[in-house]
N, C-alpha and C positions, 0 to 999 in steps of 0.2 A: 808296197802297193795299196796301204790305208787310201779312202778317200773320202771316210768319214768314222768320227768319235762319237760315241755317244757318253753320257754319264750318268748316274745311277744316282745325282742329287742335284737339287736348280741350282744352276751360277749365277753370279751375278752379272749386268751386263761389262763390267769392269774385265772381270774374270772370263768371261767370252772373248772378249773382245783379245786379251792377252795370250788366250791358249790357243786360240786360232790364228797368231801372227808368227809363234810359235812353230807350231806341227804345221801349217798353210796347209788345213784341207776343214772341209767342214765340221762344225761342233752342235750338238743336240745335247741339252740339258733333260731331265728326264721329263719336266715339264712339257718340253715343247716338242718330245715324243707320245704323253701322253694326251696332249691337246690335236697333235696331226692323227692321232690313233680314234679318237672322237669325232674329229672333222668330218672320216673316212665312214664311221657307224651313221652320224647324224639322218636320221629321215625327213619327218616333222619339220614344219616350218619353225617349231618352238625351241627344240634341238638344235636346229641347224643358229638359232638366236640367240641362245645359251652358247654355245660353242664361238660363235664368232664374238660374242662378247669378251668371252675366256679368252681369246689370240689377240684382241686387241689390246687387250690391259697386259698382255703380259709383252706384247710388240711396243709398247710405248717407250719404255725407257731402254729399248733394245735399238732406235732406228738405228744410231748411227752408226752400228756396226752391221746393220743388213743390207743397206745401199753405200755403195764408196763414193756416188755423183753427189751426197750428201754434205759432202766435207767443204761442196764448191760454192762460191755463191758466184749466181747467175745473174746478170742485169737485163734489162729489157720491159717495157711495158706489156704488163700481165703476166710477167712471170714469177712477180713476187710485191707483198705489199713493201710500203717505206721503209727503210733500213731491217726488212725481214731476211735474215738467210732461209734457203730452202729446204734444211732440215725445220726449220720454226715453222713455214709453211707446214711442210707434211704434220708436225705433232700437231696442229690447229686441226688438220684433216680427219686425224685419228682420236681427236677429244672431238671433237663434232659427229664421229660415227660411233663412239660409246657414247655418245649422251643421247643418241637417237635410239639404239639397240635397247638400251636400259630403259627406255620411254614405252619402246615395247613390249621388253618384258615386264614390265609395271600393269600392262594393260593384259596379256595372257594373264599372269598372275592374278590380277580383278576376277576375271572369266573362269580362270579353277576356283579361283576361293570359293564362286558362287555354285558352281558346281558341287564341291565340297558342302556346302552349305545345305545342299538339297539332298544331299546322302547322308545328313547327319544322323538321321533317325537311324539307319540303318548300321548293324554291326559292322566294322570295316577291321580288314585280317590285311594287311601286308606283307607280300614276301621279301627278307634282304638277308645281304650277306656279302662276302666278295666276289670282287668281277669271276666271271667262268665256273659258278660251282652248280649250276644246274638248276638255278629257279624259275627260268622261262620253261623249262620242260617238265617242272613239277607243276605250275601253272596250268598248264595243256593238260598235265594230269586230272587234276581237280576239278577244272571250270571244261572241260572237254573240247576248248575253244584251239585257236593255230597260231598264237603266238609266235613270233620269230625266234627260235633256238638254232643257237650254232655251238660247237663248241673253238671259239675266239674269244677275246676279250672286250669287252663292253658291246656284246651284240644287240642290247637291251639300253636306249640313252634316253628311251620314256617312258615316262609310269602307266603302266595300261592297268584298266580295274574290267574286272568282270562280273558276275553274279553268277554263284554258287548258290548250289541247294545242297544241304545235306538232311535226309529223312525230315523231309518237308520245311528242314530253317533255312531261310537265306541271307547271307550275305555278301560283302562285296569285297573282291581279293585285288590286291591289288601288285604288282612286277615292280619292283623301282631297279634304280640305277645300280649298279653294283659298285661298293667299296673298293679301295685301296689305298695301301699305305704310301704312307707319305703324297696322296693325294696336294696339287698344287691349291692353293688357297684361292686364285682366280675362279677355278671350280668348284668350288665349294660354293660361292659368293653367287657364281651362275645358277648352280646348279638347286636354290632353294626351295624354289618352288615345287620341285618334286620331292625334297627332302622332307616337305612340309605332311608329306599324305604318310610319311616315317612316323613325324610327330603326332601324327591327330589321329592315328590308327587305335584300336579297341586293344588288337592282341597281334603278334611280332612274330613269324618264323621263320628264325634265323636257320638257313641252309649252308651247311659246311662241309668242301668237297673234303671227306675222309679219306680219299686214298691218295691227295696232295702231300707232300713230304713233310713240306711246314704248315700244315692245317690250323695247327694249332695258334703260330702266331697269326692265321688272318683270321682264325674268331676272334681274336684279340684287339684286331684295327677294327674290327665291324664292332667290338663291345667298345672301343675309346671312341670311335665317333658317335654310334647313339650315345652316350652319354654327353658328347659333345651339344650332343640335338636335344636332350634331356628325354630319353625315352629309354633309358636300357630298366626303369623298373616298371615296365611293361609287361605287362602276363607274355609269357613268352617260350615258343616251344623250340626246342634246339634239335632241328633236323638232321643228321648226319648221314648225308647222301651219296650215293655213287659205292656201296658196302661191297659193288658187285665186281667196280675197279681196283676195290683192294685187298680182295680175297687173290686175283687175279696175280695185283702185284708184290703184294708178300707171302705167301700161300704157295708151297709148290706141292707136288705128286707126293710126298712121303709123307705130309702133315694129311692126319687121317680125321674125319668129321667131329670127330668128340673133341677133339686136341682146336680141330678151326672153333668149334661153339666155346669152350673154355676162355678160348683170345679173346675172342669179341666180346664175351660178358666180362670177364675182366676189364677192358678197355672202355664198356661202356659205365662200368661200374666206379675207373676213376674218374671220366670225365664229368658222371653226374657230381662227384663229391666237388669235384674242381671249382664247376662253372655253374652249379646250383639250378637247372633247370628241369622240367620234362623233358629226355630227350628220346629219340627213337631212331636205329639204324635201317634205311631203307635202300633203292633203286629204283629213281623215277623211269628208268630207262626201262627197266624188266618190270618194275611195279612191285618188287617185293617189299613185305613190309607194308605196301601202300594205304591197306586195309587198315593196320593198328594205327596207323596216324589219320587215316580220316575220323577213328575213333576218339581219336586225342583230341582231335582240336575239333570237332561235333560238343564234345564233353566242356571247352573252352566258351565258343558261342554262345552254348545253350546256357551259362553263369550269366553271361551278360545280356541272354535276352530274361533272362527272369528277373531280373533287376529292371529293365528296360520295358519290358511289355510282363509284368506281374499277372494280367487276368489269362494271358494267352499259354502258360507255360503247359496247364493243362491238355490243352491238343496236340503237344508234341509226342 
């Protein structure tokens, strides 16, 4: 009673095409589960831009296993040019609406850059990490603002920036897109221009749901793509959020408070060794914690405004 497959790595169109003549029910490569999963978040006209981009480049060398009237060729005036089959027509359709999409994302992209351009003066803190670990609600934390948080996956497909004050410094925070492994390459290509506010940020915090099972491997995809981006030797604070999900879920009635504090300073104690950062365990949800990290990264800013505005450090 299947009547659809999905898979856990892109096929190729060959490979579609063969498994689904096979099993005769539908086939989703993980790509084109995580490209309908983005369609479905997109808001933004600039989202929804990036997005459609991403379905059409990766729809190109897919048609002819998506339409079966494809295989036919049709005669008639206006239904196709001189010796064109109808699948030729359609890839014409679909290289003429990415070369339109990309004209406009060329032209969004002009209008952040500028934007970017006019917040240069100012400190700029970025939050990332992987999709669902809590950075829109730590956001809301900091900036006091209403962010959209869900707990779903990529409920967050624009970079929203706010301005924060901390004991009178301000700067500008800004939400990006959240990582994932094995991320399709369509998206990536879409999706630079918000990756760009990754790159051109002052200071980096990376947010890691700690009471995820494999936590560790998605700091891991969030550390190989900035590096990808060239930003992981970025001043950078390693947040380890959600302390209050996983007291929860490994934690039961018999482990008594001395024995939970020993865990966690333990735990926290190899991952600083590990992954060499400041890091701090909090819950943006209950706030705990929230206080020593607004302390941490106050301490952060306030290096690069004194480099920055040298005469001003005095009034802080």
């Amino acid at each position: 009673n299947v009547d659809m497959v999905i898979f856990d790595d892109e096929l190729t169109p060959s490979q579609l095409r063969n498994i689904e003549k096979i099993l005769e029910v539908k086939i989703l490569d993980r790509s084109n589960l995580i490209l309908d999963i983005f369609a479905t978040r997109a808001q933004t006209a600039h989202a929804r831009t990036q997005v459609e981009l991403a379905q059409m480049q990766y729809m190109l060398p897919r048609l002819r296993g998506l339409w079966t009237h494809l295989e036919r060729q049709r005669g008639g005036i206006g239904m196709r040019g001189p010796g064109e089959k109808e699948i030729e027509t359609d890839r014409r359709i679909v290289r003429d609406k990415i070369s339109l999409l990309k004209k406009q994302l060329e032209k969004i992209d002009q209008q952040n850059t500028t934007q970017r351009k006019q917040r240069s003066r100012q400190v700029r803190v970025s939050l990332v990490g992987y999709t669902n670990v809590g950075k829109s609600t730590l956001m809301n934390v900091l900036s006091k603002s209403d962010v959209f948080a869900e707990d779903k996956l990529f409920a967050t497909l624009d970079t929203t920036v706010r301005k924060v004050v901390l004991n009178r410094m301000p700067f500008l925070l800004s939400d990006t897109v959240g990582f994932i492994r094995k991320l399709p390459h369509h998206l990536v290509e879409s999706f630079k221009s918000t990756l760009d506010e990754v790159r051109e940020s002052d200071v980096l915090i990376h947010v890691v749901d700690i009471a995820h099972p494999y936590f560790e491997d998605q700091l891991r995809t969030v550390n190989d793509t900035l590096k990808e981006l060239g930003a992981l030797e970025k001043p950078t604070i390693l947040v380890f959020n959600k302390i209050d999900l996983y007291r929860e879920r490994y934690f039961d009635d018999l482990v008594d408070e001395a024995t939970k504090l020993e865990i966690v300073s333990e735990l926290k104690s190899r991952l600083k060794n590990e992954f060499d950062h400041v890091n701090v365990f909090i819950s943006a949800k209950t706030k705990e914690n929230v206080d020593d990290f607004r302390d941490m990264l106050e301490k952060k800013v306030k290096e690069f405004y004194a480099v920055r505005y040298p005469h001003q450090v005095k009034h802080w």
